[in-house]
C-alpha positions in Angstrom: 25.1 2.8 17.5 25.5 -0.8 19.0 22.8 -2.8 19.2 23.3 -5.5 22.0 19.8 -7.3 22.8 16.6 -7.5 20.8 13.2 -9.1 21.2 10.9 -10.8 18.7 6.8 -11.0 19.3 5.4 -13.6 17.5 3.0 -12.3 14.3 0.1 -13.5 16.0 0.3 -11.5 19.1 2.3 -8.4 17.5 4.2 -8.6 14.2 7.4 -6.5 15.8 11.0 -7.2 16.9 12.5 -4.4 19.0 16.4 -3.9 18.9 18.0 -2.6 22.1 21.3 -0.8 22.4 23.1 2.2 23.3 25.7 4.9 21.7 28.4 3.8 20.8 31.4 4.5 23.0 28.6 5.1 26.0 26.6 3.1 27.3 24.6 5.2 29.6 22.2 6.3 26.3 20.3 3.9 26.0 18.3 3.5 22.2 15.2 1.4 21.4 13.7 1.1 18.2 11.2 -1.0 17.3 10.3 -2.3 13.7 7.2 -4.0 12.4 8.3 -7.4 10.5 5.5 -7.2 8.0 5.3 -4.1 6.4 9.2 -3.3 7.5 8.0 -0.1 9.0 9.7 2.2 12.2 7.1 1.7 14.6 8.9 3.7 17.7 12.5 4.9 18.4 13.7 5.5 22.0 16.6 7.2 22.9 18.4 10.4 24.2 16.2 13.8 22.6 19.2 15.2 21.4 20.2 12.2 19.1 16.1 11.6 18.2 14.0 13.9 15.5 10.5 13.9 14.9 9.0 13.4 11.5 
């Protein structure tokens, strides 16, 4: 996992930041996960479904 990009929403509009990357070693699968900054919780993870498992 490299993470090469992120985005941060300020707490007023959304307390998240989002991280961007891909797999390391290819960059066509792409991940996304995205964190709430408050409570420190996994909000939503994006990426290939063989990498991904739902909980």
């Amino acid at each position: 996992m490299e993470f090469t990009d992120s985005q941060v929403f300020a707490g007023y509009v959304y307390p998240s930041v989002v991280l961007y990357g891909h797999i390391q070693g290819d960059e066509n699968e792409g991940i996304k996960i995205a964190i709430n900054y408050n409570t420190y919780e996994v909000e939503h993870v994006g990426g290939p479904k063989w990498l991904i498992h739902q909980e």
